[in-house]
LOKOLDREN-709934 format. One line per field, with one value per residue (C-alpha): residue number from 1; residue in three letters; x, y, z. Coordinates in steps of 0.001 Angstrom, whole numbers, plus 500000, padded with zeros to 6 digits. Each point is the difference from the previous one (the first is absolute). Layout:
N
k	[NUM/...]
r	[ala/...]
c1	[X/...]
c2	[Y/...]
c3	[Z/...]
//
This chain:
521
k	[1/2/3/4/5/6/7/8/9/10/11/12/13/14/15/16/17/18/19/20/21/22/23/24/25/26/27/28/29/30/31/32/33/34/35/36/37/38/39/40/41/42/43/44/45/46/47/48/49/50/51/52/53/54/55/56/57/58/59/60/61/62/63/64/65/66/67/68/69/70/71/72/73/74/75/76/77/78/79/80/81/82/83/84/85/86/87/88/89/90/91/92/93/94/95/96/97/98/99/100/101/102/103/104/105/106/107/108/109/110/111/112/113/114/115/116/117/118/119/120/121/122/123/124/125/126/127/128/129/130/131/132/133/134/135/136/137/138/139/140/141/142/143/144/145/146/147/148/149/150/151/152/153/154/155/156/157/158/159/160/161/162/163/164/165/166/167/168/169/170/171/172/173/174/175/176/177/178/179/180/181/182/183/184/185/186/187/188/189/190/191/192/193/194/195/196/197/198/199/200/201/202/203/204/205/206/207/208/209/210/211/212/213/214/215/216/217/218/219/220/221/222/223/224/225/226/227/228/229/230/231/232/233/234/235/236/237/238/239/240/241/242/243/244/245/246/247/248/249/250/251/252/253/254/255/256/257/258/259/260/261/262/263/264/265/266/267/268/269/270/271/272/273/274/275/276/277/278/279/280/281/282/283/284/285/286/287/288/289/290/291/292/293/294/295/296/297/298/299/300/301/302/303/304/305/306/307/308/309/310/311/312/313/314/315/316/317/318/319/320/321/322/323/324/325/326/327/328/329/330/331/332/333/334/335/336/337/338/339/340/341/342/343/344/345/346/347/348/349/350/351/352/353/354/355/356/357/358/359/360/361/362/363/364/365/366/367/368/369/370/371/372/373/374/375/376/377/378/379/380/381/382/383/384/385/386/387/388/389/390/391/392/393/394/395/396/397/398/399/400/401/402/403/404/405/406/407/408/409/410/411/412/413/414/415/416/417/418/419/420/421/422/423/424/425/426/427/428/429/430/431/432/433/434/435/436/437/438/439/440/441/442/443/444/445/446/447/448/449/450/451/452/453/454/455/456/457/458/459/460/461/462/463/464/465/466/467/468/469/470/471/472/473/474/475/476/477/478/479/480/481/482/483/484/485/486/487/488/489/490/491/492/493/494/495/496/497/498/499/500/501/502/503/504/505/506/507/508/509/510/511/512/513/514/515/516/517/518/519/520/521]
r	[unk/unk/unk/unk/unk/unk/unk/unk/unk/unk/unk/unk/unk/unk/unk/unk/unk/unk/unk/unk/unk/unk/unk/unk/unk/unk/unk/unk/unk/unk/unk/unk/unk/unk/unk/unk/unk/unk/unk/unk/unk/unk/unk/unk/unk/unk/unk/unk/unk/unk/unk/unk/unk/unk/unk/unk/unk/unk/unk/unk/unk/unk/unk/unk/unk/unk/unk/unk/unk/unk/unk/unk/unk/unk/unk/unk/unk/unk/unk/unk/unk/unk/unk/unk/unk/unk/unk/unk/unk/unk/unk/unk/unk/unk/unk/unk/unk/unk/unk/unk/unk/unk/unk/unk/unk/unk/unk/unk/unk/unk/unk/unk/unk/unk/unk/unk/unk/unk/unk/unk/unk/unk/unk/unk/unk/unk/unk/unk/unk/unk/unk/unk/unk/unk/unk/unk/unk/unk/unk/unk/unk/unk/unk/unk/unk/unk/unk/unk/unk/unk/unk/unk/unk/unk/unk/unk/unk/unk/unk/unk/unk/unk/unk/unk/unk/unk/unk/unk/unk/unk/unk/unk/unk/unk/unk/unk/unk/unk/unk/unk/unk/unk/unk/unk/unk/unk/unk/unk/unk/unk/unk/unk/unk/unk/unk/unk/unk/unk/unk/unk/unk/unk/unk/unk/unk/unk/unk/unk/unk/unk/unk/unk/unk/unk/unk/unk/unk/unk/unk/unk/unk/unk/unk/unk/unk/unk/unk/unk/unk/unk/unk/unk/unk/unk/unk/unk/unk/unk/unk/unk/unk/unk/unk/unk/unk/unk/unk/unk/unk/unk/unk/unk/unk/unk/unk/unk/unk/unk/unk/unk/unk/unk/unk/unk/unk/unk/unk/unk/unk/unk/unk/unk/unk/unk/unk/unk/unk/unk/unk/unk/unk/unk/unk/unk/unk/unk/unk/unk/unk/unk/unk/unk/unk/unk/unk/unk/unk/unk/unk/unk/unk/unk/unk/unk/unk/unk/unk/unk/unk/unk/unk/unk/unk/unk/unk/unk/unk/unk/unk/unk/unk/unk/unk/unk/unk/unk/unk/unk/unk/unk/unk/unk/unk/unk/unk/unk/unk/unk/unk/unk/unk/unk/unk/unk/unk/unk/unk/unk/unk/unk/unk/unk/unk/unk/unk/unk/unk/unk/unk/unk/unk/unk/unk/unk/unk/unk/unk/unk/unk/unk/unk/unk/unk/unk/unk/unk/unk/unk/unk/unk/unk/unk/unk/unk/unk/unk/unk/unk/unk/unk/unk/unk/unk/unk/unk/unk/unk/unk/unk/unk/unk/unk/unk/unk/unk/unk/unk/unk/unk/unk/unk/unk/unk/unk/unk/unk/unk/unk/unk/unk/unk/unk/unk/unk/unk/unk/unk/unk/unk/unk/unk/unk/unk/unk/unk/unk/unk/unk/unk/unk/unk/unk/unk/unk/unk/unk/unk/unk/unk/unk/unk/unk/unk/unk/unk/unk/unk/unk/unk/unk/unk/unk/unk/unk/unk/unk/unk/unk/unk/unk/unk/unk/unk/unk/unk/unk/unk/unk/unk/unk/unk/unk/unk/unk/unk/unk/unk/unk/unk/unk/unk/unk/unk/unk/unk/unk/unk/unk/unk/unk/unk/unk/unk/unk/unk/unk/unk/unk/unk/unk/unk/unk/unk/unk/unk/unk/unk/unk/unk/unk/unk]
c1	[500000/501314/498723/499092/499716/497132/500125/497462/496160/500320/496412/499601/499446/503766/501057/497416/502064/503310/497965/499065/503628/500700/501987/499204/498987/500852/497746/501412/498643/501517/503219/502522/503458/501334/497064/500903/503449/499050/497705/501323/502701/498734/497600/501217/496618/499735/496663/499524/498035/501375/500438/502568/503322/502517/502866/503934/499791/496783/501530/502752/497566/497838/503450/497139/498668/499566/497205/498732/496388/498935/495854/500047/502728/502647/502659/501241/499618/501559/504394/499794/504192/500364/497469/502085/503012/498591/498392/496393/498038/497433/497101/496597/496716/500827/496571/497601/498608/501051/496277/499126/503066/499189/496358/500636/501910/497546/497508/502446/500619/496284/499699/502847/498248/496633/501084/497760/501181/500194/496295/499096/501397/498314/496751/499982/501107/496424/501744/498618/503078/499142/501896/503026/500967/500049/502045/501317/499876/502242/498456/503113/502276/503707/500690/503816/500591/503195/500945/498464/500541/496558/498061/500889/498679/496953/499774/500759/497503/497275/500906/499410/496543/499332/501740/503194/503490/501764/503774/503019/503245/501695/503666/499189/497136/500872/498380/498579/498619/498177/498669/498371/498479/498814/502216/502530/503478/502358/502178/498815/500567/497905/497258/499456/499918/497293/497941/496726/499668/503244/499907/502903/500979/503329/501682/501906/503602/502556/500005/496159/499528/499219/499909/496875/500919/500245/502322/498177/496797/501406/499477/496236/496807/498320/497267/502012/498520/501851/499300/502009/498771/503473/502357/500226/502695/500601/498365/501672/497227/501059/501008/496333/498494/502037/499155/496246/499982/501991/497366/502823/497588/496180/499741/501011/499158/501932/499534/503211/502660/503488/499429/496723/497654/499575/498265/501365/501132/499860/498203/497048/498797/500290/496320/501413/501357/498133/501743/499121/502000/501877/496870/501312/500009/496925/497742/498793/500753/503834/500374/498528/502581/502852/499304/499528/503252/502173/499066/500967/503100/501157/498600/502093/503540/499842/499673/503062/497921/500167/498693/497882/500283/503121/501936/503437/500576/501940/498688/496556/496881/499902/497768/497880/502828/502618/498463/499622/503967/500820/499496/502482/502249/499782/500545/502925/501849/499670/500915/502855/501605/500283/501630/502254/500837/501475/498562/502032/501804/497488/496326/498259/496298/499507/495991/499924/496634/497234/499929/503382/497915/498415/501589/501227/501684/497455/501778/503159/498438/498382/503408/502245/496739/499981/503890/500267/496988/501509/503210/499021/496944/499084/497290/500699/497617/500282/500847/502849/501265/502347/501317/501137/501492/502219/501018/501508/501642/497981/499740/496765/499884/496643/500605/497064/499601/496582/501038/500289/501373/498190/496710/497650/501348/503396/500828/503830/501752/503849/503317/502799/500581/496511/496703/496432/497325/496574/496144/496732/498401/496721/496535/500304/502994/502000/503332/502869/503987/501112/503951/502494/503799/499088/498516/496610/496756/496476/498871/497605/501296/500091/500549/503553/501253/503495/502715/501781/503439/500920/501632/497922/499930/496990/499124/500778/496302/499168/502555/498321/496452/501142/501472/497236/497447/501837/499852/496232/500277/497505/500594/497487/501450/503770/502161/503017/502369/503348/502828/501379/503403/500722/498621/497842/496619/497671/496944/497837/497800/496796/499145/497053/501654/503337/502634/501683/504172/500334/498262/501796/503112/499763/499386/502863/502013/498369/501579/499679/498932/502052/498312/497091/498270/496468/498167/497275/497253]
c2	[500000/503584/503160/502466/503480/501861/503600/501094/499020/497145/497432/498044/496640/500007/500147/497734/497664/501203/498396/497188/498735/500812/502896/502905/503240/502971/502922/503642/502634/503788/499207/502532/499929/499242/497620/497894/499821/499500/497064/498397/498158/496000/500229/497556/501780/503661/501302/503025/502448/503054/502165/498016/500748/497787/500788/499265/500356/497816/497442/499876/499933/496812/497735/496842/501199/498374/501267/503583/499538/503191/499490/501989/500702/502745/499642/504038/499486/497257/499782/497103/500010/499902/497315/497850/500596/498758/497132/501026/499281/502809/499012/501327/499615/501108/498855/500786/503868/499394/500502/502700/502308/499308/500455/503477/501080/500117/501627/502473/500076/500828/502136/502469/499795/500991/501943/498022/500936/503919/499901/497612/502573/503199/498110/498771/503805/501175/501313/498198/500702/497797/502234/500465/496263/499385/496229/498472/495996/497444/498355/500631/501752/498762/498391/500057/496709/500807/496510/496864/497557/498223/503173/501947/496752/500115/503814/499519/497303/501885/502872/498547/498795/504394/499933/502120/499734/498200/501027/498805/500643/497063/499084/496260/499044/498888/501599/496401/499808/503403/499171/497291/502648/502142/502829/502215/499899/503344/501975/502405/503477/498652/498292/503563/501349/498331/498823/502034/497737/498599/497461/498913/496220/499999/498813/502413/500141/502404/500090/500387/502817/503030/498401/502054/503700/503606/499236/496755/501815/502980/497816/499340/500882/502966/497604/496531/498844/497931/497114/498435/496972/498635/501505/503561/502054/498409/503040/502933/501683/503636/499845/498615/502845/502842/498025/500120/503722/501289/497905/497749/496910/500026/497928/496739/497466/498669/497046/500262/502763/500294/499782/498666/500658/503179/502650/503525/500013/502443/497857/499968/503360/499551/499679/497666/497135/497295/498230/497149/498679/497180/497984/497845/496372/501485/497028/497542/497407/501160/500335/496315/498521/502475/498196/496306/500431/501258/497984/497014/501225/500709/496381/499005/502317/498438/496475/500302/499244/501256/503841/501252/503461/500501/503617/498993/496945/499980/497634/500097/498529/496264/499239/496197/498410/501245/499954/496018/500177/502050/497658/497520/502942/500996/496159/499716/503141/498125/496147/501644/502373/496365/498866/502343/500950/503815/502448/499784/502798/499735/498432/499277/499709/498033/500056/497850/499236/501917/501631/501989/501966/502102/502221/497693/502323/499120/496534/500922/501914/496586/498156/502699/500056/496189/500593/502496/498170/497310/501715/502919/500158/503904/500175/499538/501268/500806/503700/499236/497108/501582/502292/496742/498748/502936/500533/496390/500826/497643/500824/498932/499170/499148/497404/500025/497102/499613/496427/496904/496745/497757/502282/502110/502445/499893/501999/499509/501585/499735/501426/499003/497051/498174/500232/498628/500357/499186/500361/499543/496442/498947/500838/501638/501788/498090/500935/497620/500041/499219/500308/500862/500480/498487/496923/499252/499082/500119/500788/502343/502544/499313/503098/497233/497559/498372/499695/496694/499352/496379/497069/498900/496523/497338/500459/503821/500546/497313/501619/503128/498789/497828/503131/502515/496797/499721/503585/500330/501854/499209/501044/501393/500720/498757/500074/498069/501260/498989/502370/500309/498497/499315/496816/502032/500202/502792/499693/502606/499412/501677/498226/501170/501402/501416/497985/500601/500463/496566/498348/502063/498905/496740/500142/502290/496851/497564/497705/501089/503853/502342/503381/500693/503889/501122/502452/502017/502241]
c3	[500000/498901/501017/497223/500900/497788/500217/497914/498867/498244/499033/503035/497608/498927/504151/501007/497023/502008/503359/498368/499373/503583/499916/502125/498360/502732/498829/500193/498069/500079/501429/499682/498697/503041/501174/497465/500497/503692/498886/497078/501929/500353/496551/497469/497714/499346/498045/498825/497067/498830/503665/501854/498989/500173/500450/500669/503505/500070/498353/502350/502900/498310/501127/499285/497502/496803/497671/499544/498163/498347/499634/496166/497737/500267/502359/500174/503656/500367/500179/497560/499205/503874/500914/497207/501598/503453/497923/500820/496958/499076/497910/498998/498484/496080/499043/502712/499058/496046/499177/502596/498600/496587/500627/502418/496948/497305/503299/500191/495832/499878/502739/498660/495901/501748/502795/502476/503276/498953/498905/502810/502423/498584/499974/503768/500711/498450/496505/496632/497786/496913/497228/502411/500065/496194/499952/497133/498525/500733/496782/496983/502561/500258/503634/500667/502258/502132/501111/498364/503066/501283/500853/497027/497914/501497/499635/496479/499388/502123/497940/496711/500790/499970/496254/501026/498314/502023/500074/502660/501119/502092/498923/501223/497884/496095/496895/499704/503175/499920/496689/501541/502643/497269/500906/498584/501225/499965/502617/502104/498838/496875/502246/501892/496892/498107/503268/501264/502964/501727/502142/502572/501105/501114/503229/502109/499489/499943/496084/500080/502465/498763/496581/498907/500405/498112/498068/498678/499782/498449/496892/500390/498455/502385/500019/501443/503072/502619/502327/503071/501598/500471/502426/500992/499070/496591/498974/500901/502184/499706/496616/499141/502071/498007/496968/500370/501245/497181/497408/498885/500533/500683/502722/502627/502285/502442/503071/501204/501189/500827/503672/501220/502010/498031/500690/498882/496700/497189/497797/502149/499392/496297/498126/497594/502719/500957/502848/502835/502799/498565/499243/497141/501962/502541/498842/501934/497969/499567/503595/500651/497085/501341/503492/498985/497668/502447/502818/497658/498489/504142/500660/497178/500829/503596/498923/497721/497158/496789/499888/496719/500845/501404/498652/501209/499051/496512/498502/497676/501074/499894/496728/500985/497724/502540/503243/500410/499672/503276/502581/498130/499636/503677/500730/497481/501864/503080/499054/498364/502761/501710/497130/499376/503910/499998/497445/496657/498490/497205/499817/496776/499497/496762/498629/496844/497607/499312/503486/498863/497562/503111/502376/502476/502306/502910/499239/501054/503036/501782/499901/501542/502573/500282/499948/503119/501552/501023/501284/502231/502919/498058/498222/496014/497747/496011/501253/502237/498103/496968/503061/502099/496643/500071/503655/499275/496779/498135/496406/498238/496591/497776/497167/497621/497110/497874/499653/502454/498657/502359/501486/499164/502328/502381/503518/500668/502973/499865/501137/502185/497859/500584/498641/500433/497714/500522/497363/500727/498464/498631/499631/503932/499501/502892/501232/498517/501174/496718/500200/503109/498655/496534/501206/499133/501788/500355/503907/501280/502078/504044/503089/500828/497403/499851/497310/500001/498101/499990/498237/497564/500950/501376/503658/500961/499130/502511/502465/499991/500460/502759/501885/499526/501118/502833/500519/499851/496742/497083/496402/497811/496795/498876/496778/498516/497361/498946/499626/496463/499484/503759/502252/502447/499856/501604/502445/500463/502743/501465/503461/502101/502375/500569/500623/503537/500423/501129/496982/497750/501941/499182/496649/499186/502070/498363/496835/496404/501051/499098/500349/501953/499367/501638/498226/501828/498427]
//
């Protein structure tokens, strides 16, 4: 049981799912910077939305801590680089308010063409100003998509259903691909250029910040209106006001602001601003999927499983072709450290087949975690893991091949001067130790299994049965293969249990046996 420490509203299903797996969710909303730094110490969990920050000196205060779960998507206030350093994975909920953002945007899209909440406030103040709020059509106007990542597609495609010209600037997406989306690629100065409606989807980074500003709009039709339902500050908030008071654009809306809450700003006494208090994921079904996602990507972090939606983790997300493969991989790392004894100058991860055609850095990832696993009492996660690798000196190399000469797909740990290699076998996709040092065999993987040299001669088989019978010790899976062009022979063994000192004792002693290595997952 781990304690996760939730810090701000978060749907009570996803902690109740946290409660279920018998963890204990400690409830503290409004803490202060120094609160939480007061409190955070003995939380493996920290969950969050967009008003915690944190930071450096939180981090260094969370000395258990393992996972920071941010219920939504950006991470500006979170120290991401530092948490990785620390090896505290950070992960979110990418998907959970997609629709709400996209679908706030085109409220907000509509709202600035027909001057809604200008009209709707002269009305409720006894003034009917029907000629003063003249609108225009979305219907044949150009809509400049800033960022074509999952909420600009939807934008894009909600956009189209209102007939506009859809046109994009994101340096990441192919002509191809945008094709496909019905949309225009071209850079930006051209975008502001031709665009009456601009629309931003871009993270918040230091290349992004402030990307939208005079000079950028200097190049604008006076009649280019702009909407921000990603991350304040991306559009330089000044720089729009001066904009829109000298008539260099017509109007904006925006959701989001440089520093939130917000509640002086020179925007707001402009006629031609629409804005709202960072509504773009205030539904109640993103806050529900926000909830349940992040309460299972924590369950997942502090079970050392395999996490969709972690940020620092460099590796891509495990496709369903990949993902069957990490728990051999995390096995592999540890039945090889065994092998191998001290960490090896270099270590190669060799993925062979058809599995070598995907990114299979996450690959690489579970055996240095299956690697340091089984070596230190720390907690090793795919975060933390490339960082042990180097304290140690270990260099890690990826081998890629498209071809296998034996399976349909190959993992292969090696370095030091051995190797094991291992696949996953018929119609259930089982776990098979295929080859250790070049020999072959065909045994499913066990948590302690044994590596017998001997003479290849009648009776040492017979030996060793007698020894681990007499030992208590039953086997459950076993392999014999000869080694090439000597007379030894190679058992690799998978008892029940693990063998104690004094059974392996005696069959190091005993006649015929000439090396005797345990391997433990």
């Amino acid at each position: 049981m781990a304690r996760i420490l939730v810090t701000e509203e978060i749907a009570e299903g996803g902690l109740d799912r946290l409660r279920s797996a018998g963890h204990e969710v400690d409830v503290q909303l409004g803490l202060s910077p120094e609160e939480l730094i007061a409190t955070i110490p003995g939380a493996a969990a920290l969950i969050i939305r967009s008003a915690t920050q944190v930071t450096a000196e939180v981090l260094a205060a969370g000395t258990d801590l393992m996972v920071v779960g941010r219920a939504g998507i950006g991470l500006d206030n979170v120290d991401v680089a530092r948490a990785t350093v620390q090896g505290v994975m950070v992960v979110n909920a990418p998907q959970s308010n997609i629709v709400s953002a996209a679908e706030h945007t085109m409220a907000l899209l509509l709202a600035s063409a027909r001057n809604v909440a200008q009209s709707h406030a002269a009305l409720v103040d006894g003034r009917w100003e029907r000629s003063k709020w003249e609108g225009v059509e979305l219907f044949e106007k150009t809509l400049g998509v800033v960022g074509l990542g999952r909420i600009g597609k939807l934008v894009a495609d909600r956009a189209k259903a209102f007939g506009m010209r859809l046109v994009a600037y994101d340096p990441f997406v192919s002509d191809e691909r945008a094709r496909q989306m019905g949309v225009e690629l071209m850079e930006l100065d051209q975008l502001v250029a031709e665009a009456d409606f601009l629309t931003v989807h871009l993270p918040k980074t230091p290349e992004t910040l402030g990307i939208i500003n005079r000079d950028l709009l200097l190049k604008a039709k006076p009649s280019l209106r702009i909407v921000n339902v990603a991350r304040g500050g991306i559009v330089h908030e000044q720089d729009l006001a001066d904009c829109l008071n000298d008539g260099i654009v017509a109007g904006a809306a925006l959701d989001v602001f440089s520093t939130e809450p917000m509640t002086e700003s020179p925007l707001f006494s402009i006629p031609s601003v629409v804005v709202t208090p960072h509504l773009g994921a205030s539904t109640r079904e993103a806050q529900d999927k926000a909830g349940d996602t992040i309460a299972s990507m924590v369950e997942l972090a502090l079970a050392g499983d395999f996490v969709p939606f972690a940020v620092n983790v460099n590796a891509a997300e495990a496709n369903e072709t990949i993902r069957p493969y990490l728990p051999l991989a995390e096995r592999l790392g540890s039945l090889f450290q065994s092998l191998v004894g001290a960490a090896p100058d270099v270590l190669e991860v060799c993925v062979e087949g058809d599995i070598a055609g995907y990114d299979t850095r996450i690959l690489e990832l579970a055996v240095l975690k299956g690697f340091f696993g089984s070596i230190t009492e720390d907690p090793v996660s795919y975060v933390n893991a490339p960082q042990m690798a180097k304290d140690a000196g270990l260099e890690v190399r990826e081998v890629n091949s498209a071809t296998s000469p034996d399976y349909v797909n190959l993992l292969t740990v090696r370095g030091g001067g051995h190797s094991i290699a291992a696949t996953l076998a018929g119609p259930k996709a089982e776990q098979r130790i295929v080859n250790i040092d070049g020999v072959p065999f065909d045994v499913p993987p066990a948590d302690h299994m044994v590596v017998i040299t001997n003479d290849d001669r009648p009776g040492v088989i017979g030996i060793m049965g007698t020894l681990l019978g007499d030992a208590g010790v039953n086997i459950a899976d076993m392999a014999v293969s000869r080694v090439p062009e000597t007379e030894n022979a190679v058992m690799l063994i998978a008892p029940t249990a693990r063998i104690d000192d004094s059974a392996l004792a005696a069959l190091r002693a005993a006649p015929g046996m000439i090396e005797v290595v345990t391997l433990d997952a």
